[in-house]
CHARMM-style PDB file with segment names, atoms N, HN, CA, C and O in Angstrom:
ATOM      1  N   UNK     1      61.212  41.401  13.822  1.00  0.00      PROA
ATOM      2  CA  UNK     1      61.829  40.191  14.332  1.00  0.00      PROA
ATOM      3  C   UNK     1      62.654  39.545  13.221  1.00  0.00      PROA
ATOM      4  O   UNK     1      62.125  39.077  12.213  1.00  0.00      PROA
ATOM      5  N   UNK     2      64.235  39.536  13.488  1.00  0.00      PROA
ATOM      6  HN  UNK     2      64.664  39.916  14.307  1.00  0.00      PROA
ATOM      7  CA  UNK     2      64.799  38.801  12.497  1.00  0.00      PROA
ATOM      8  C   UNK     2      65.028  37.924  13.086  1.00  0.00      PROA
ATOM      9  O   UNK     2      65.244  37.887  14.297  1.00  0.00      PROA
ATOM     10  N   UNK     3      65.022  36.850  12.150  1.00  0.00      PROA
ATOM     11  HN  UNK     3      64.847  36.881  11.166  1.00  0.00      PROA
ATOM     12  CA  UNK     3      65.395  34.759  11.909  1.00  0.00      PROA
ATOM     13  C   UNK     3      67.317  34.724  11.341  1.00  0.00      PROA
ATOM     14  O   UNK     3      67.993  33.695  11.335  1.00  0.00      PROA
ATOM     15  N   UNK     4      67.800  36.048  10.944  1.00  0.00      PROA
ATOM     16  HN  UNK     4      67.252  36.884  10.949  1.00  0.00      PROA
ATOM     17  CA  UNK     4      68.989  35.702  11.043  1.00  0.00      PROA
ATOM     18  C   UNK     4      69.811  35.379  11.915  1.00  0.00      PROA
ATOM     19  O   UNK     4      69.649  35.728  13.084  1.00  0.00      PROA
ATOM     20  N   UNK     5      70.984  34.558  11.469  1.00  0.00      PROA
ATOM     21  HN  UNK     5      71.117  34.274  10.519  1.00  0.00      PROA
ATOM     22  CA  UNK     5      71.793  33.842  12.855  1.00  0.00      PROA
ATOM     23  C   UNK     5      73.337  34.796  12.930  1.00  0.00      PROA
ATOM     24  O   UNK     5      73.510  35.838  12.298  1.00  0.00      PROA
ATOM     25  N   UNK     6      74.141  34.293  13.653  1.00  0.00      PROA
ATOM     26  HN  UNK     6      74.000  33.446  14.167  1.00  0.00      PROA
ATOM     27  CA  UNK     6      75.172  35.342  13.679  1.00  0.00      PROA
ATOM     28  C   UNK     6      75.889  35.853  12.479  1.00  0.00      PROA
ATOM     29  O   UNK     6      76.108  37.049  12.284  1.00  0.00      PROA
ATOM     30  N   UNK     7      76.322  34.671  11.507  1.00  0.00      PROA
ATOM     31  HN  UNK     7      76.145  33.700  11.665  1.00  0.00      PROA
ATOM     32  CA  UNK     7      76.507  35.342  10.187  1.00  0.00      PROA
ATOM     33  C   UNK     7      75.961  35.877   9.179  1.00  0.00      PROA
ATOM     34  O   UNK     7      76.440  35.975   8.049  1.00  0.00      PROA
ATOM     35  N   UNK     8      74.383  36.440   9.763  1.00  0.00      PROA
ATOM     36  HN  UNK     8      73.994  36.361  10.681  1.00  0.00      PROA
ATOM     37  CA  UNK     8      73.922  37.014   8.903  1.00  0.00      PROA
ATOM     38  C   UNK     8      73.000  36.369   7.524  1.00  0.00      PROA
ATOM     39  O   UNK     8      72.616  36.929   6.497  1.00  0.00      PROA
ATOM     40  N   UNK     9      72.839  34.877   8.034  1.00  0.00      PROA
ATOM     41  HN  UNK     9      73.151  34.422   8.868  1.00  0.00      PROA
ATOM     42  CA  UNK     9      72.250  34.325   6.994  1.00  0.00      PROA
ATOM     43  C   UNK     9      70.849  33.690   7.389  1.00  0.00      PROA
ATOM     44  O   UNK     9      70.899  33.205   8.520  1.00  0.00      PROA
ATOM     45  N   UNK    10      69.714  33.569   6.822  1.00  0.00      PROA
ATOM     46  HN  UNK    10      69.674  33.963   5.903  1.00  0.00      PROA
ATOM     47  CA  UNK    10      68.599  32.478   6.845  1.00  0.00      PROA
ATOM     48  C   UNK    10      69.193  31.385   7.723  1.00  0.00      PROA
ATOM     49  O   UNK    10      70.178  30.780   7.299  1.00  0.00      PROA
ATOM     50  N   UNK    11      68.703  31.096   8.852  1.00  0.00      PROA
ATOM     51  HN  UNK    11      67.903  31.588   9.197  1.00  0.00      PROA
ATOM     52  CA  UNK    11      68.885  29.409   8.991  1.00  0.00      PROA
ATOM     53  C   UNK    11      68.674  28.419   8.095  1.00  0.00      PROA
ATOM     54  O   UNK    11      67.591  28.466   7.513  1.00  0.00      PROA
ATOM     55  N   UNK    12      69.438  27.503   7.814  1.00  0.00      PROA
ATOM     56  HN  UNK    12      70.319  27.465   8.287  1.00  0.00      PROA
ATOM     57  CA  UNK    12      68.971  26.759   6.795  1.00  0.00      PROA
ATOM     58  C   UNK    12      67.646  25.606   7.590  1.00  0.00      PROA
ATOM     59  O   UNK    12      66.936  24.936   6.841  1.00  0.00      PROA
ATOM     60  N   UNK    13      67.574  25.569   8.240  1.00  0.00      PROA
ATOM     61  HN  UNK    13      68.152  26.113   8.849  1.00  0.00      PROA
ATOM     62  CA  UNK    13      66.241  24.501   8.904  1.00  0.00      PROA
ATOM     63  C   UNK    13      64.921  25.471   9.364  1.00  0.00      PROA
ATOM     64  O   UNK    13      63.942  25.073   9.995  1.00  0.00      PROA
ATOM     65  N   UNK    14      65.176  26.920   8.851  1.00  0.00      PROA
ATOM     66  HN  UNK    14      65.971  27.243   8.338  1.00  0.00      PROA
ATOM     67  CA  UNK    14      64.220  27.684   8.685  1.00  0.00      PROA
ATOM     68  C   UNK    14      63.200  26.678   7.642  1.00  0.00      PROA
ATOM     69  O   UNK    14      63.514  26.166   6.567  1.00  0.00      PROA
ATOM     70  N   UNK    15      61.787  26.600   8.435  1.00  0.00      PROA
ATOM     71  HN  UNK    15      61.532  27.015   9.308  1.00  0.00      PROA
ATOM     72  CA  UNK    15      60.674  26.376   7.509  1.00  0.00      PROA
ATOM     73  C   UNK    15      60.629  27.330   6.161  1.00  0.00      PROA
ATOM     74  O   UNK    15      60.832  28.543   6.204  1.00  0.00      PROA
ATOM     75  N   UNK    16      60.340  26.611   4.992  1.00  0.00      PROA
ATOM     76  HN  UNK    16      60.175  25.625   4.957  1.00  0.00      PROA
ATOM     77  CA  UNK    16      60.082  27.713   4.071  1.00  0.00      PROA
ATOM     78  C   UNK    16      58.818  29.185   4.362  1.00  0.00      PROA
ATOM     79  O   UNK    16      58.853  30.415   4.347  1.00  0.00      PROA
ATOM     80  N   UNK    17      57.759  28.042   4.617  1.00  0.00      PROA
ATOM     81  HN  UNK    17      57.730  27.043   4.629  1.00  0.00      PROA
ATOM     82  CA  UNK    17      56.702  28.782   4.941  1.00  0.00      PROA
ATOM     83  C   UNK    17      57.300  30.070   6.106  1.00  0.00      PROA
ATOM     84  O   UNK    17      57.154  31.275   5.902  1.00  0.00      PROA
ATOM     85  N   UNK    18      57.928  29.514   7.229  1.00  0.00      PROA
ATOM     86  HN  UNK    18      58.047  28.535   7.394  1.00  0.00      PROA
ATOM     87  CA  UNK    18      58.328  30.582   8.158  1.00  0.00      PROA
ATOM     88  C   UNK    18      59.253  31.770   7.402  1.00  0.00      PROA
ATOM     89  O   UNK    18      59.199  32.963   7.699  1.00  0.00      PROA
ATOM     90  N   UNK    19      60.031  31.240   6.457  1.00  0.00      PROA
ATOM     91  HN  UNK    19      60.074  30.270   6.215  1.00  0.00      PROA
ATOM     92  CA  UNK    19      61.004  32.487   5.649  1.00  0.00      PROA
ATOM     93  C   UNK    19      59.988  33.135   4.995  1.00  0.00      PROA
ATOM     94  O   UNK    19      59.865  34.286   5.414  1.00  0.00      PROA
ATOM     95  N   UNK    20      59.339  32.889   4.271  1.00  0.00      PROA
ATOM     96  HN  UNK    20      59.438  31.954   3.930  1.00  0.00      PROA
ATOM     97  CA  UNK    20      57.890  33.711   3.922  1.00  0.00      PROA
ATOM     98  C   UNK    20      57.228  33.983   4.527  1.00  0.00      PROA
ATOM     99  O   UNK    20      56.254  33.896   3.779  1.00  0.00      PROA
ATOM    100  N   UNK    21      56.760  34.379   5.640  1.00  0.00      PROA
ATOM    101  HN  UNK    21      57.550  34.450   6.248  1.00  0.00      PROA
ATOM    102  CA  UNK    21      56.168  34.883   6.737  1.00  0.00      PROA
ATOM    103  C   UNK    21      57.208  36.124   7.467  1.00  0.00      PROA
ATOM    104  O   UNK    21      56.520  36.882   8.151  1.00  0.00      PROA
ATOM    105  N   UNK    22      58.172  36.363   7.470  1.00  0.00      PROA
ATOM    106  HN  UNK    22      58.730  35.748   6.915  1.00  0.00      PROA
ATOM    107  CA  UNK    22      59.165  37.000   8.084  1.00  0.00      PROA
ATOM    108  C   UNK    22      60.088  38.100   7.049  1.00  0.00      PROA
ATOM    109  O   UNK    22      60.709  39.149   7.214  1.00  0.00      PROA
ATOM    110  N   UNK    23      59.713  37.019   5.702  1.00  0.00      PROA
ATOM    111  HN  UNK    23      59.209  36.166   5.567  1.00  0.00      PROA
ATOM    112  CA  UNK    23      60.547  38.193   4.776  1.00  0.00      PROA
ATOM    113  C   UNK    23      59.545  37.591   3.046  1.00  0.00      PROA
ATOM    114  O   UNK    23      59.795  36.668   2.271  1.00  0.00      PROA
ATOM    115  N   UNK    24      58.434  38.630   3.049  1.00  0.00      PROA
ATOM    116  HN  UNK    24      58.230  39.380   3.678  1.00  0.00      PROA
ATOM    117  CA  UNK    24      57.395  38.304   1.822  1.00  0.00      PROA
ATOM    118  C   UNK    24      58.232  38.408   0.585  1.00  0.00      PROA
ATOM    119  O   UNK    24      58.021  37.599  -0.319  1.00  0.00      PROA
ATOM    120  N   UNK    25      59.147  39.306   0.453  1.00  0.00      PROA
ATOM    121  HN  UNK    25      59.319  39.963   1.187  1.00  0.00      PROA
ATOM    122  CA  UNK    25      59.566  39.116  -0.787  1.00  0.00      PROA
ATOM    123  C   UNK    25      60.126  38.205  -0.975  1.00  0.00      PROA
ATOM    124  O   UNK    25      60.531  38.212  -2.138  1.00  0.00      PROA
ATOM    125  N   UNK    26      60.655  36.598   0.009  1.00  0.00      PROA
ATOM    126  HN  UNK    26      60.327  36.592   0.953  1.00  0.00      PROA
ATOM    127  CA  UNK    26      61.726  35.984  -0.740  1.00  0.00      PROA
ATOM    128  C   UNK    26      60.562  34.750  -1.376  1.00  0.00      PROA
ATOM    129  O   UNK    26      61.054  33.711  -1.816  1.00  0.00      PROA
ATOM    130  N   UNK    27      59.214  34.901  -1.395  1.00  0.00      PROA
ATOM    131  HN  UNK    27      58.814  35.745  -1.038  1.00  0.00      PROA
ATOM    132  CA  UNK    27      58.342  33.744  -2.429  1.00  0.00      PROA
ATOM    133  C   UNK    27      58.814  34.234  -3.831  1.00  0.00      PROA
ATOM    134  O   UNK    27      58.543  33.324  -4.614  1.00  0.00      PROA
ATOM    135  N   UNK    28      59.263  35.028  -4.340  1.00  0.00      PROA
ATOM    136  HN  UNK    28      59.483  35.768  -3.704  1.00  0.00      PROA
ATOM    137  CA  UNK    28      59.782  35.260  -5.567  1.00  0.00      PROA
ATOM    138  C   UNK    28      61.303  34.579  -6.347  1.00  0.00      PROA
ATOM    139  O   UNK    28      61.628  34.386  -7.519  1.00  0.00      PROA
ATOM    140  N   UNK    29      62.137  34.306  -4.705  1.00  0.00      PROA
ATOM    141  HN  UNK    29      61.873  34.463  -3.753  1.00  0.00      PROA
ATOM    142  CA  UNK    29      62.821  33.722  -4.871  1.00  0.00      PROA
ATOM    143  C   UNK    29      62.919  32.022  -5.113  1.00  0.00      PROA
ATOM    144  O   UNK    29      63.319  31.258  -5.991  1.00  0.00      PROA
ATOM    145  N   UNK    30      62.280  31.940  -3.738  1.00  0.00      PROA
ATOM    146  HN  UNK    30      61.955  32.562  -3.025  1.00  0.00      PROA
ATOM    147  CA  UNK    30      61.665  30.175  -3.730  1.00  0.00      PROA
ATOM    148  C   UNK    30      60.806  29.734  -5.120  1.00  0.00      PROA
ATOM    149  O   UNK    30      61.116  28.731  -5.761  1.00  0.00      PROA
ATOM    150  N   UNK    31      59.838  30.499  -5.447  1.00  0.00      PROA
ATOM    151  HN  UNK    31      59.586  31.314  -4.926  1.00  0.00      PROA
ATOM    152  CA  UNK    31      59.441  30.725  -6.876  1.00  0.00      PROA
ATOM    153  C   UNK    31      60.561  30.054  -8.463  1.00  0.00      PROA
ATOM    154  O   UNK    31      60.588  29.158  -9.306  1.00  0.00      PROA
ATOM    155  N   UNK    32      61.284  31.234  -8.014  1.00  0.00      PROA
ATOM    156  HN  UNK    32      61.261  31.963  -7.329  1.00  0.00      PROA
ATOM    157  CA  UNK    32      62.357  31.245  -9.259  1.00  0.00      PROA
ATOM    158  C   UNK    32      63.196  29.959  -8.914  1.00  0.00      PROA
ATOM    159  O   UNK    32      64.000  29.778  -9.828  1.00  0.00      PROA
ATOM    160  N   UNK    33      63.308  29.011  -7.947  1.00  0.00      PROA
ATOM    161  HN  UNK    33      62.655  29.159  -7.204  1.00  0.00      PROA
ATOM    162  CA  UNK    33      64.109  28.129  -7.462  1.00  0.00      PROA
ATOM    163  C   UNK    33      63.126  27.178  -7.725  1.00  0.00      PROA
ATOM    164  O   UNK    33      63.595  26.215  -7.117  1.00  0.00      PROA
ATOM    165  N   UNK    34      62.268  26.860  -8.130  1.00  0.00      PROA
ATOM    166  HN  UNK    34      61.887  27.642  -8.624  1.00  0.00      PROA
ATOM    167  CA  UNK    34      61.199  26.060  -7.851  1.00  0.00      PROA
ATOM    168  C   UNK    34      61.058  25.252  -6.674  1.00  0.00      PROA
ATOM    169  O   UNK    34      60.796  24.050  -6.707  1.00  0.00      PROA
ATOM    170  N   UNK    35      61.261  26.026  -5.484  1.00  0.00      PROA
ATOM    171  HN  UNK    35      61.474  27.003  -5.457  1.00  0.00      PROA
ATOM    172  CA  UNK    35      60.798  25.436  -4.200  1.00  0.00      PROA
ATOM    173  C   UNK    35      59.082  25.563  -4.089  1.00  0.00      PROA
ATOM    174  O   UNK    35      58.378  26.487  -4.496  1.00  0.00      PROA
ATOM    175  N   UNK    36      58.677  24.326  -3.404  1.00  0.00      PROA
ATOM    176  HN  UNK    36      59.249  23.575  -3.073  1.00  0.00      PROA
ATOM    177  CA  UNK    36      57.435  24.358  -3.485  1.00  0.00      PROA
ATOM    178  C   UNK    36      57.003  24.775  -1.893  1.00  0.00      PROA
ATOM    179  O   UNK    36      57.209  24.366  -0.751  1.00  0.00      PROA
ATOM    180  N   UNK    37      56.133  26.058  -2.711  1.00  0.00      PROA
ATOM    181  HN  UNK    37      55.965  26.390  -3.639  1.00  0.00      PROA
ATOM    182  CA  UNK    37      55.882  26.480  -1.102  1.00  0.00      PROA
ATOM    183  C   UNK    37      54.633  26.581  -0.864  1.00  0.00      PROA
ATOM    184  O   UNK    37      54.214  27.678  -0.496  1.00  0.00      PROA
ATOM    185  N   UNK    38      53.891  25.677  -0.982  1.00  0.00      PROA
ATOM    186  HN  UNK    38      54.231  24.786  -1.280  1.00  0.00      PROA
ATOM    187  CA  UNK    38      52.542  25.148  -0.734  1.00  0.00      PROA
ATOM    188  C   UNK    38      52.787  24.388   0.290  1.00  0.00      PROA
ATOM    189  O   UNK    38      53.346  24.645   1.356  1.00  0.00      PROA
ATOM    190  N   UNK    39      52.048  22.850  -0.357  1.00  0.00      PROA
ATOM    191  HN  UNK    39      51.594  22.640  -1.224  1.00  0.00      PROA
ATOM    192  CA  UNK    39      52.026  21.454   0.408  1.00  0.00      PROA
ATOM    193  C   UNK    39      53.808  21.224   0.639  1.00  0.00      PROA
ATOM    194  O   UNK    39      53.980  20.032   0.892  1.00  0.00      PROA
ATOM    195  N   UNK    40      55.126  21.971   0.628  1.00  0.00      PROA
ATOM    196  HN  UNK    40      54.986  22.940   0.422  1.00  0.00      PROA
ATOM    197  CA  UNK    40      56.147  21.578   0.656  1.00  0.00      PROA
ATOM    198  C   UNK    40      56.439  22.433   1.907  1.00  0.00      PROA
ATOM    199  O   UNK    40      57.325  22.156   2.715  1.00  0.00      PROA
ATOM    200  N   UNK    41      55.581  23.543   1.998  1.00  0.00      PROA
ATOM    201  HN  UNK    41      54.861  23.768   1.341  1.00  0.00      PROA
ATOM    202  CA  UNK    41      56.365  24.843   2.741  1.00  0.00      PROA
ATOM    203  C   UNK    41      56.547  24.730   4.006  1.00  0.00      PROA
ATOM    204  O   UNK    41      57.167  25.598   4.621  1.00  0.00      PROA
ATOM    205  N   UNK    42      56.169  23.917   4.457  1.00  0.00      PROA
ATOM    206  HN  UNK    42      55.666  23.212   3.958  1.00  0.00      PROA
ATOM    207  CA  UNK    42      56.353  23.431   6.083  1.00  0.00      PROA
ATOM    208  C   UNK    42      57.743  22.539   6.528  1.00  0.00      PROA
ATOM    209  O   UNK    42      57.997  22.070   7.637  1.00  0.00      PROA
ATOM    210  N   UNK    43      58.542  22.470   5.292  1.00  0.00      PROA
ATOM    211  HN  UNK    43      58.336  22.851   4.391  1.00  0.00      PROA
ATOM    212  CA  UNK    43      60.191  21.918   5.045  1.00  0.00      PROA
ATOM    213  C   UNK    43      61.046  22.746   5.534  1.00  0.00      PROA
ATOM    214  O   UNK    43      60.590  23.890   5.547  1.00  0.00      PROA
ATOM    215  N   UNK    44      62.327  22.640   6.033  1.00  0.00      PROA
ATOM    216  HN  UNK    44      62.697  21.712   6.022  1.00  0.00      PROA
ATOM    217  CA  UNK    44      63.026  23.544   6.258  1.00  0.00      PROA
ATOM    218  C   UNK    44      63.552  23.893   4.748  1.00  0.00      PROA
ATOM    219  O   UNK    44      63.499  23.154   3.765  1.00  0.00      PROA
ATOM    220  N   UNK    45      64.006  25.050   4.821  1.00  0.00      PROA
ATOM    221  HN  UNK    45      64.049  25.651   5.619  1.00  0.00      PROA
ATOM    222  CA  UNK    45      64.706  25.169   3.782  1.00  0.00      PROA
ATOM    223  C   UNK    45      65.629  24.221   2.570  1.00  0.00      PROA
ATOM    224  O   UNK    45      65.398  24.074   1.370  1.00  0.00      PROA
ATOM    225  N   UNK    46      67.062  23.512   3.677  1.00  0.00      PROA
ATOM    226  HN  UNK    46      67.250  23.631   4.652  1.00  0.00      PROA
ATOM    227  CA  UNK    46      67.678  22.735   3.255  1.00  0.00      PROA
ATOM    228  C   UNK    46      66.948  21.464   2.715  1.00  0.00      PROA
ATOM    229  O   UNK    46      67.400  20.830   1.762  1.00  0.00      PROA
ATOM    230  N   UNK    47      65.869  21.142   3.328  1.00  0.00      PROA
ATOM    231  HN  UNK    47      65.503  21.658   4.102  1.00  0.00      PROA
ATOM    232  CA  UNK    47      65.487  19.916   2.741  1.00  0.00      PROA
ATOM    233  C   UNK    47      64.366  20.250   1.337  1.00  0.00      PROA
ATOM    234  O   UNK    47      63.842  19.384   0.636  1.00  0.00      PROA
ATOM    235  N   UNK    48      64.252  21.302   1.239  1.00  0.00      PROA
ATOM    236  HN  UNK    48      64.677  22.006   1.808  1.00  0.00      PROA
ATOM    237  CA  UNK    48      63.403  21.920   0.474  1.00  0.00      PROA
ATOM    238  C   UNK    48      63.639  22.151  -0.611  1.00  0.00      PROA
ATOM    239  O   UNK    48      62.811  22.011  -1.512  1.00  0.00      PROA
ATOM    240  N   UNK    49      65.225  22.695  -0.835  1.00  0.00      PROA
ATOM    241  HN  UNK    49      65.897  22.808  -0.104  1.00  0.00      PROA
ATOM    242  CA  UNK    49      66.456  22.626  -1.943  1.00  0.00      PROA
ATOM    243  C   UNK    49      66.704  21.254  -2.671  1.00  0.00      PROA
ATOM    244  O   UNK    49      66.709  20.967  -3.868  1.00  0.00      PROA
ATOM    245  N   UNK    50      66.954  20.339  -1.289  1.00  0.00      PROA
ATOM    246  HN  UNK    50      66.950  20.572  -0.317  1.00  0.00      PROA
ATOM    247  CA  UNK    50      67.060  18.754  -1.800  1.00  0.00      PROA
ATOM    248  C   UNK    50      65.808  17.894  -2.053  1.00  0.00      PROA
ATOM    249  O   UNK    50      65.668  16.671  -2.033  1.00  0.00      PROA
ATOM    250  N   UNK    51      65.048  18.772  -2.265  1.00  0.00      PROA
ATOM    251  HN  UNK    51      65.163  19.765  -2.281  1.00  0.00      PROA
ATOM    252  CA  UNK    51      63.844  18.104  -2.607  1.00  0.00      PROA
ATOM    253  C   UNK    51      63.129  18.626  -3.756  1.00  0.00      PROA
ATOM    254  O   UNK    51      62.225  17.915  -4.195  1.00  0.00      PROA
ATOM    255  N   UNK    52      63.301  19.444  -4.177  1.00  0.00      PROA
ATOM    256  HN  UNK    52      64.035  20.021  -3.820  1.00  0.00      PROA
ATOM    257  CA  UNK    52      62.665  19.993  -5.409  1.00  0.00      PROA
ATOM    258  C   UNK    52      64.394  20.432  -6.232  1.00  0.00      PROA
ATOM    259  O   UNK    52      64.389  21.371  -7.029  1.00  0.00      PROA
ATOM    260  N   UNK    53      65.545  19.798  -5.995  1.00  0.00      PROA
ATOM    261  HN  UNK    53      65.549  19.036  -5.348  1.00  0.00      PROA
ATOM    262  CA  UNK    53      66.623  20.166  -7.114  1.00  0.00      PROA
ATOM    263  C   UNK    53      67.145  21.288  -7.185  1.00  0.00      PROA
ATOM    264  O   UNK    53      67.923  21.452  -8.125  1.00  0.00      PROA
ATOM    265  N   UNK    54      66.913  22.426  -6.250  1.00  0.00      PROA
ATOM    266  HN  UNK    54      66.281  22.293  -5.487  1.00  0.00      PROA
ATOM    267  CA  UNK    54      66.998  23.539  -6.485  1.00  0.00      PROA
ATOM    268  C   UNK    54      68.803  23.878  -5.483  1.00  0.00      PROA
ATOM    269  O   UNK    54      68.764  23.675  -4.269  1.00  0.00      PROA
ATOM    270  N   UNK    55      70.194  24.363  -6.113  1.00  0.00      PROA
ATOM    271  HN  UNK    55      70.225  24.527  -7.099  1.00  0.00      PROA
ATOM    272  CA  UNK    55      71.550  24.055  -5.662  1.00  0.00      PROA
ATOM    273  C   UNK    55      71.426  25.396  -4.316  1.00  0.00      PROA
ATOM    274  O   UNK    55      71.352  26.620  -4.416  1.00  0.00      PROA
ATOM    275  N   UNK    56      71.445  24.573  -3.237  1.00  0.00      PROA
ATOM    276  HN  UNK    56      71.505  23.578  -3.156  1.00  0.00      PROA
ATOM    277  CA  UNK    56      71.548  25.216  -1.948  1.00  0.00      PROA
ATOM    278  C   UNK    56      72.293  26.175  -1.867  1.00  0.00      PROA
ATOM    279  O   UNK    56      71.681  27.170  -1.479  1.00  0.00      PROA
ATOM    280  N   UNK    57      73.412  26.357  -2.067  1.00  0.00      PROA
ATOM    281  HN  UNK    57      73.910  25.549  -2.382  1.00  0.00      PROA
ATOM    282  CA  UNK    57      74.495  27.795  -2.000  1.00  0.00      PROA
ATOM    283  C   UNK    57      73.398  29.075  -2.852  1.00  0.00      PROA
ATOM    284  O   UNK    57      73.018  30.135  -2.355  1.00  0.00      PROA
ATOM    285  N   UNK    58      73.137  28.621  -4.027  1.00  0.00      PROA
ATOM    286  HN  UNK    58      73.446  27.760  -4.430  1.00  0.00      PROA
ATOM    287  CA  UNK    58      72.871  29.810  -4.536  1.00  0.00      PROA
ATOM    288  C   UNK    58      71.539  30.192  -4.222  1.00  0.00      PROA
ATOM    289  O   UNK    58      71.343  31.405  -4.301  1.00  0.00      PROA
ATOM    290  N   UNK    59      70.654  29.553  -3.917  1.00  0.00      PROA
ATOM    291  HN  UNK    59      70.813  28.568  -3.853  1.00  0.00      PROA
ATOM    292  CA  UNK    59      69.448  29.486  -3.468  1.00  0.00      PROA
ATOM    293  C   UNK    59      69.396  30.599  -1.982  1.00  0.00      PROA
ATOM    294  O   UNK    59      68.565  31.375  -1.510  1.00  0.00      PROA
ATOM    295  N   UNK    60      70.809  30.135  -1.613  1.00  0.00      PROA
ATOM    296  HN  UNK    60      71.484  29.504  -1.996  1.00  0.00      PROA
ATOM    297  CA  UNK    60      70.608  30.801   0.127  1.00  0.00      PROA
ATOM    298  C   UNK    60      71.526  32.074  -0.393  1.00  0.00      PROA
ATOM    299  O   UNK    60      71.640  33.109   0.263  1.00  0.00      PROA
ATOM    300  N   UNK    61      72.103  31.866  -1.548  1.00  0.00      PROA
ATOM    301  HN  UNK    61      72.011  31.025  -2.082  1.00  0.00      PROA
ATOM    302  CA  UNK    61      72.615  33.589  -1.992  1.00  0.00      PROA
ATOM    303  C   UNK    61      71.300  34.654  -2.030  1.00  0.00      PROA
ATOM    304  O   UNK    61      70.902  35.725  -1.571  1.00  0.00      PROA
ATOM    305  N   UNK    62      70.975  33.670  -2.821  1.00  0.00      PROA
ATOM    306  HN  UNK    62      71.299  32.800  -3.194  1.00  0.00      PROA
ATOM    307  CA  UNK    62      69.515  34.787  -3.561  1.00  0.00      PROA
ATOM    308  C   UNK    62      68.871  35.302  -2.501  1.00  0.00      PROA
ATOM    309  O   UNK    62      68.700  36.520  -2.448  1.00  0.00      PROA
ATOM    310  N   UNK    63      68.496  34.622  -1.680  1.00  0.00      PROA
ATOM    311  HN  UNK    63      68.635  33.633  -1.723  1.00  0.00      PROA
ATOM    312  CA  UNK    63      67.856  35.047  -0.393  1.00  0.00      PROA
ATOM    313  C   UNK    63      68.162  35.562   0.272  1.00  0.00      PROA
ATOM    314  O   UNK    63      67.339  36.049   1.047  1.00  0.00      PROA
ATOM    315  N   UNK    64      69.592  35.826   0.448  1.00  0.00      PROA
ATOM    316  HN  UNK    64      70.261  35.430  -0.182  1.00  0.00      PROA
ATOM    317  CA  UNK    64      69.903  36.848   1.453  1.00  0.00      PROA
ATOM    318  C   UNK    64      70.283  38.173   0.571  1.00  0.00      PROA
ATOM    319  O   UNK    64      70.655  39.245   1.048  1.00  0.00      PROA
ATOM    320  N   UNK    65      70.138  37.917  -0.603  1.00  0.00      PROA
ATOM    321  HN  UNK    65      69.836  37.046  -0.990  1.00  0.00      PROA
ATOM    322  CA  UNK    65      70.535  39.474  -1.502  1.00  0.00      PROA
ATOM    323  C   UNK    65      68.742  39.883  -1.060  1.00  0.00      PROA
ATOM    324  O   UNK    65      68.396  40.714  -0.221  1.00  0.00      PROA
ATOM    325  N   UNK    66      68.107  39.279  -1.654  1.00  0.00      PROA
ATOM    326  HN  UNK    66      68.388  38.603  -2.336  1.00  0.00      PROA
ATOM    327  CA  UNK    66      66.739  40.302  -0.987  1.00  0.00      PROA
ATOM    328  C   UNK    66      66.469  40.335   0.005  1.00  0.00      PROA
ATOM    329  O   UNK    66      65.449  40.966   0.281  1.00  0.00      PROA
ATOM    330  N   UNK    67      67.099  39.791   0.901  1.00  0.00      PROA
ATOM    331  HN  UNK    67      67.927  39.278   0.677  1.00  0.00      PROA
ATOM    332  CA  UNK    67      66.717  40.326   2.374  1.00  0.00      PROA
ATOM    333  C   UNK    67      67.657  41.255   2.607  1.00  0.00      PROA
ATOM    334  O   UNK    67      67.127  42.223   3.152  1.00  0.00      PROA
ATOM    335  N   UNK    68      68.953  41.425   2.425  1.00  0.00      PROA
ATOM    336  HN  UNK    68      69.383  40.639   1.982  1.00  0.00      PROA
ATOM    337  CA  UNK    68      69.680  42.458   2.617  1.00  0.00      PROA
ATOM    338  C   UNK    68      69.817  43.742   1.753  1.00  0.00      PROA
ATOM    339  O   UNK    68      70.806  44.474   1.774  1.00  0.00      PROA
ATOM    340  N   UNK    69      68.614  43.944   0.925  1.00  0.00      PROA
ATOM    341  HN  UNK    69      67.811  43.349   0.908  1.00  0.00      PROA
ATOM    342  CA  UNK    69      68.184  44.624  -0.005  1.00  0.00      PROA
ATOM    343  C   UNK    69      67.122  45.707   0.592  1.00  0.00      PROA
ATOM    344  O   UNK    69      66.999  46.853   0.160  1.00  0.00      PROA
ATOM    345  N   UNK    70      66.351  45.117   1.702  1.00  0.00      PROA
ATOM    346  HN  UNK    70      66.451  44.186   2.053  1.00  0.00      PROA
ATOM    347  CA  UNK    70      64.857  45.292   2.559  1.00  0.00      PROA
ATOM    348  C   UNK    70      65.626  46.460   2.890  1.00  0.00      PROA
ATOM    349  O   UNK    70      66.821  46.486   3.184  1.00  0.00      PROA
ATOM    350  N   UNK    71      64.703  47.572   2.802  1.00  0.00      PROA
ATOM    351  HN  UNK    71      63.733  47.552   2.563  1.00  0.00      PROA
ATOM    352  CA  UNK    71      64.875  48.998   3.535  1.00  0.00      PROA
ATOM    353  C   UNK    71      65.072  49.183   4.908  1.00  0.00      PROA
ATOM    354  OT1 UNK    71      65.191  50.319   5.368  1.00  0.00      PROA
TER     355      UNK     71
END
């Protein structure tokens, strides 16, 4: 089951927790972004970026290089 939308990207109002549930490798990313994906992970993405400082464009780069990386 993919959560991508027509261009091929993460929704950005994707829950974090739900992007980690759907694609395990990107906690490495959220990780390296310091998104908090604990007590935060129930955020969508976008607000998740603007909430822990972490610059949205590249954040949603990173994430779709390892998801479009997935075998």
């Amino acid at each position: 089951m993919s959560m991508m939308n027509e261009t091929g990207a993460i929704p950005l109002s994707l829950p974090v927790n739900d992007a980690i549930r759907l694609y395990p490798e990107t906690i490495a990313i959220f990780n390296e972004f310091g998104i908090d994906t604990c007590c935060g992970g129930a955020d969508p993405i976008v607000e998740a970026a603007r909430r822990d400082g972490a610059d949205l464009d590249e954040l949603m780069a990173a994430l779709a290089g390892v998801i479009e990386a997935r075998p």
